[in-house]
C-alpha positions in Angstrom: -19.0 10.7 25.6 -18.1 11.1 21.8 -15.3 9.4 20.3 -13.9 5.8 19.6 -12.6 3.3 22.0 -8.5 2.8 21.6 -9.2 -1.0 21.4 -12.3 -1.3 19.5 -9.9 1.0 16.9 -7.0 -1.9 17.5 -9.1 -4.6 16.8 -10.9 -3.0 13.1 -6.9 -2.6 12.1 -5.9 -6.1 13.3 -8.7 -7.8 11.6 -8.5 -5.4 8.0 -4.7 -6.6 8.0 -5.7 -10.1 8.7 -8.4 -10.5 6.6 -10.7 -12.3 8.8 -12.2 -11.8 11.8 -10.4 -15.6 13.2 -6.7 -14.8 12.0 -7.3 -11.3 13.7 -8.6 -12.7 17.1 -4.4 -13.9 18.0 -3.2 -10.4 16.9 -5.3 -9.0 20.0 -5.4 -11.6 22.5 -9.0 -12.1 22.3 -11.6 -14.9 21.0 -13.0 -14.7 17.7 -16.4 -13.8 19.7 -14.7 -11.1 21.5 -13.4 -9.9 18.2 -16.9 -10.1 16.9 -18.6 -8.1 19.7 -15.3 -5.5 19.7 -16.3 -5.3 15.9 -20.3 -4.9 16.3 -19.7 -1.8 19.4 -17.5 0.1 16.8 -19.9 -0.1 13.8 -22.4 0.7 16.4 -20.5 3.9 17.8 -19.8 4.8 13.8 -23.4 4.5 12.5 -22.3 2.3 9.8 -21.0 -0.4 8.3 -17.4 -0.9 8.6 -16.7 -4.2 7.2 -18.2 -6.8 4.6 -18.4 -10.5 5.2 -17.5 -13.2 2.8 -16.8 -16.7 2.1 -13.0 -15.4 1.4 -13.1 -13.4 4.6 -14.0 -9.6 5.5 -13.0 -6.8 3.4 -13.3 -2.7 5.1 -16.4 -0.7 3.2 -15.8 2.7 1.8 -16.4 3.9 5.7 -14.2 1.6 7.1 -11.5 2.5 5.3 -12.1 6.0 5.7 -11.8 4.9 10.0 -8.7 2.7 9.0 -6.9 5.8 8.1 -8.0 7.6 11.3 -6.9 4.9 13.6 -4.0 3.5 12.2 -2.5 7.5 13.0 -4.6 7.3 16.4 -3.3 4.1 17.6 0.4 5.3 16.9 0.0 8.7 17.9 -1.0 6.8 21.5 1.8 4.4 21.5 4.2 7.6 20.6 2.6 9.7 23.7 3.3 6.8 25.7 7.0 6.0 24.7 7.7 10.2 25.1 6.6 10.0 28.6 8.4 7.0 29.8 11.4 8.4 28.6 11.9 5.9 25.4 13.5 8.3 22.5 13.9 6.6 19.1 17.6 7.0 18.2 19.8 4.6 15.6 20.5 3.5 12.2 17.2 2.3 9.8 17.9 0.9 6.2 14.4 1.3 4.3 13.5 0.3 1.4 10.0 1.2 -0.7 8.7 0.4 -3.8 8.8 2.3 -6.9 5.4 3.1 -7.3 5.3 4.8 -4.2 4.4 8.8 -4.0 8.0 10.4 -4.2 6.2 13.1 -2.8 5.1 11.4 0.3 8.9 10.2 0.7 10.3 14.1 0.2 7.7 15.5 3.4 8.5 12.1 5.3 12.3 12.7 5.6 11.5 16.3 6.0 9.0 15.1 8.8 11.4 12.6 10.7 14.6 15.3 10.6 12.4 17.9 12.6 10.8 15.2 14.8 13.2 12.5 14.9 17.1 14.1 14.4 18.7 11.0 16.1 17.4 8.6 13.5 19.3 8.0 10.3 17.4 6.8 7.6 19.1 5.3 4.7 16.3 5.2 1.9 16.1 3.4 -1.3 13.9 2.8 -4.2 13.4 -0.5 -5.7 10.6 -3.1 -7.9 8.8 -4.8 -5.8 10.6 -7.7 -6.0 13.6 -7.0 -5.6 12.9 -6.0 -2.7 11.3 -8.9 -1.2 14.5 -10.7 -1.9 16.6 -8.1 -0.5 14.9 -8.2 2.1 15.0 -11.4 3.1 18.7 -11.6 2.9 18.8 -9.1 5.3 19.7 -6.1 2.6 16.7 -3.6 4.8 15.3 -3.2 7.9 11.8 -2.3 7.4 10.5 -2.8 3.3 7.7 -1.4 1.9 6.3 -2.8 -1.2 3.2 -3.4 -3.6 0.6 -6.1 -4.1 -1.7 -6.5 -6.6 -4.8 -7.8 -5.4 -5.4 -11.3 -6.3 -2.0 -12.0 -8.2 0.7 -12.1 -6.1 -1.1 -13.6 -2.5 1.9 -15.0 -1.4 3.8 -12.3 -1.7 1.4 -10.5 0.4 2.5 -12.2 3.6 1.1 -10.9 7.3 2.7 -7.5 7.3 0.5 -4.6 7.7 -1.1 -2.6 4.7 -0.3 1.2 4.8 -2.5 1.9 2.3 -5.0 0.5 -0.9 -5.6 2.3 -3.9 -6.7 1.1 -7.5 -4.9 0.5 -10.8 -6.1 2.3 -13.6 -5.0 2.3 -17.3 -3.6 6.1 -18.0 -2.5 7.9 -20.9 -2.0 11.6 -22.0 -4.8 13.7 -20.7 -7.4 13.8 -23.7 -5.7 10.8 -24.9 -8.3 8.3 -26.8 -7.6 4.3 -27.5 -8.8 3.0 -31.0 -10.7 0.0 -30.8 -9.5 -2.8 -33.2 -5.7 -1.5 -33.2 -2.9 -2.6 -31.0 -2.6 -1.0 -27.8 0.9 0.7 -27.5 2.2 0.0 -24.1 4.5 1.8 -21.9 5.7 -0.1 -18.7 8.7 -0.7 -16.7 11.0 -3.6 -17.4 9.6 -7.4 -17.3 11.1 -8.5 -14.0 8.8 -5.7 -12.9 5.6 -7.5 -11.1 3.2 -5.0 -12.0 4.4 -5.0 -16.1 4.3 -9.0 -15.6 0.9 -8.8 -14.4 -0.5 -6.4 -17.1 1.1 -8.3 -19.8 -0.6 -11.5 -18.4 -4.0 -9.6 -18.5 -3.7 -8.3 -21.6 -2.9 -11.9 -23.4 -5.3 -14.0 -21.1 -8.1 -11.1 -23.0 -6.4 -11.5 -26.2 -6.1 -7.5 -26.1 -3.4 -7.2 -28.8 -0.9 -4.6 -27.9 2.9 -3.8 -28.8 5.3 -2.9 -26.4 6.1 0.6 -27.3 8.3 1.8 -24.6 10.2 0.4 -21.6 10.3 3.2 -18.8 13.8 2.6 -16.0 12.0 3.8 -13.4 7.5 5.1 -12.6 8.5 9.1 -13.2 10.5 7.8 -16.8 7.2 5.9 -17.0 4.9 9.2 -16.1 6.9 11.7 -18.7 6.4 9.0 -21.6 3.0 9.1 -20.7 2.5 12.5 -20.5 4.4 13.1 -24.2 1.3 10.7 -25.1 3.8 7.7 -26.5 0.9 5.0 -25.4 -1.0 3.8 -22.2 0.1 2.1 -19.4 -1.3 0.2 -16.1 -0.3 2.5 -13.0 -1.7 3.0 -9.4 -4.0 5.8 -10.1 -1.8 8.0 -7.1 0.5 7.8 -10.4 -1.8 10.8 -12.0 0.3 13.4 -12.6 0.6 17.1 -14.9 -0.5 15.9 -18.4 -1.7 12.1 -17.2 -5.3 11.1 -16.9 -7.4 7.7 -17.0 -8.8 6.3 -20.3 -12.4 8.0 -20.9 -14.5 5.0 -21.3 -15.4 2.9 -23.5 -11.7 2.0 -24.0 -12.4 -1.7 -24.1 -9.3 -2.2 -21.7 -9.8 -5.2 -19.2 -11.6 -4.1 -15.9 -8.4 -3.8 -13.1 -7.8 -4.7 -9.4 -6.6 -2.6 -6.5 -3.0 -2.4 -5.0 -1.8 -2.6 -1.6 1.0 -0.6 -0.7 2.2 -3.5 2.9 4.7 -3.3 5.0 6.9 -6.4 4.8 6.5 -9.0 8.0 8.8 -8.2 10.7 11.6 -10.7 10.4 12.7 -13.0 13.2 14.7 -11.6 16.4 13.7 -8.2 15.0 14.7 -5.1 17.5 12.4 -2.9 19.5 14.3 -0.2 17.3 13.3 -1.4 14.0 9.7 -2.3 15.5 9.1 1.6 16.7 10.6 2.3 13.9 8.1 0.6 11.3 5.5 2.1 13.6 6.8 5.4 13.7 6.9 5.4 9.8 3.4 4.1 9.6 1.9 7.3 11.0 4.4 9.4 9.6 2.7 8.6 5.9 -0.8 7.5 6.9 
């Protein structure tokens, strides 16, 4: 019989949001032997590779990210199916909260999305940095938060939630837009509580890339127009490409960049089954 087994799918997302193969083998109720062998039978059944092994842990290839995708939306298409049939409809009041750098455009189809599907939920939606949502967050401010990670910068800030999805940063500028070596890199950004402007400063200095800060965007589609009118470059998730935006052509002598992960924040303590379906309901809805 073709097809993948529901667990063996359970296990590859518990283990790519964990990060190892040990801190996944709680998440499933299973040994880190079990997790092992669930692992080998799907990379088996797929033909390929699905994760790399490390010192620092396991990280998915190209195809196992590909298969993340596809069973993240599997796994809560089943638990949906299975909620429907007992009777369980998803009714109430949800506060979310998502990052800045988020695809509006994935935003405008998810609330068309949850009206037609979902019409007893009411979602309250805002847009924030990062940060501040973290901290709103953990005062209570949201029920379910969505924010951005920069690989490797902010770890703790990562936390155990589960990562929606990855994508890289890339330095962008006006489409045919060409950096001149030896002269100071005019930078667009968002303000400097901003984690992702903090970050590319950082990188810029630890280089000793000179640059000048040529404009300070309020919010990612300020950011994209100042781009676009060709006022300078700026660090962005590459989902940021937009009309009149492209990457650097190379050789731009701009430092190499990490990838992002756009995470769900960690489910807080004495959190509702509402707000649980909920985050899991969202998760599929933008997969």
């Amino acid at each position: 019989m073709q097809g993948f087994d529901l667990e063996q799918l359970r296990t590859l997302v518990a283990v790519a949001d964990a990060g190892s193969l040990t801190a996944a083998a709680p998440r499933v109720y299973l040994s880190q032997s079990s997790v092992s062998e669930q692992i080998r039978k799907l990379e088996e059944r797929a033909g390929q590779s699905l994760l790399t092994r490390s010192k620092a842990g396991v990280a998915p290839t190209e195809a196992g990210l590909r298969l993340l995708g596809h069973a993240r939306r599997i796994l809560a298409l089943s638990d949906e199916a299975f909620r429907d049939l007992r009777g369980e409809a998803l009714q109430g009041e949800l506060r979310l909260a998502v990052t800045d750098y988020f695809r509006p455009g994935d935003l405008t189809r998810l609330l068309g999305r949850l009206g037609e599907r979902y019409p007893q939920v009411r979602l309250h939606v805002t847009i924030l940095k990062s940060d501040a949502l973290r901290t709103a967050y953990a005062h209570g401010d949201f029920d379910v938060g969505l924010a951005m990670n920069i690989a490797g910068a902010n770890a703790a800030a990562a936390g155990s939630g589960a990562v929606l999805r990855r994508e890289s940063l890339a330095w962008l500028g006006a489409t045919g837009l060409r950096v001149v070596r030896g002269e100071p890199v005019r930078l667009l950004a968002l303000p400097d509580t901003c984690s992702l402007h903090q970050f590319t400063v950082s990188l810029l200095r630890r280089r000793r890339v000179p640059y000048v800060l040529a404009h300070v965007a309020s919010g990612v589609a300020g950011l994209q127009s100042a781009l676009a009118a060709g006022l300078g470059v700026a660090c962005l998730n590459e989902s940021a490409i937009g009309e009149g935006i492209a990457r650097l052509a190379p050789p731009h002598g701009l430092p190499a960049l990490p990838r992002v992960a756009f995470q769900w924040l960690p489910a807080r303590r004495g959190e509702t089954a509402f707000v649980t379906r909920a985050r899991e309901m969202l998760s599929l809805q933008l997969a």
